[in-house]
C-alpha angles and dihedrals in degrees: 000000000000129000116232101187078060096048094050089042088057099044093046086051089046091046091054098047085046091050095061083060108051094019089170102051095037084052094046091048097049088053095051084048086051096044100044099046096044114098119282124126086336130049121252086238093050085047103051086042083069102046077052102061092043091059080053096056106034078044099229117176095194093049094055086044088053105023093043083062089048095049099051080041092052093057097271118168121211084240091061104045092051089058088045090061092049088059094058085043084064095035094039118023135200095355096052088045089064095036087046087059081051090054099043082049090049090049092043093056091043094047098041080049091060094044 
């Protein structure tokens, strides 16, 4: 089974290495993931639900790891994310359906973490 405190631990040290190397772009990037998760028309948890299901359906590893911890940040409740899931099972199929087992995993370990 993975660990995904160790997962986001080892992309957010990777990130930060990588950042020393392209400062500009890792920068750049940290400022469009601020700006486009932050509350507009949509909520910051709406919004992290869907970079949630995208890390479901494009079965990243790293973006379950990172968006699973932003979601439960952002107010998620373990009911809402289910039904977010079910959405990338009928977006996605078989292969969400096994990456949507990854993510409840990820927000389970996340959420037992913050009791």
């Amino acid at each position: 089974m993975k660990d995904y405190s160790t997962i986001a631990d080892e992309y957010h040290i990777g990130f930060g290495k990588l950042a020393k190397d392209i400062p500009g772009t890792a920068s750049g990037f940290q400022e469009l993931m601020t700006a486009a998760t932050k509350d507009g028309a949509l909520s910051a948890k709406t919004k992290e639900l869907i970079a949630f299901a995208i890390g479901i359906t494009v079965r990243c590893d790293g973006c379950l790891a990172h968006h699973s911890q932003a979601v439960l940040k952002a107010g998620a409740t373990r009911e809402e994310v289910a039904e977010m899931i079910g959405v990338t099972l009928l977006m996605g199929g078989g292969p969400s359906s096994v990456y949507g087992v990854e993510a409840m995993r990820a927000y389970d370990e996340f959420a037992a973490a913050a009791e």
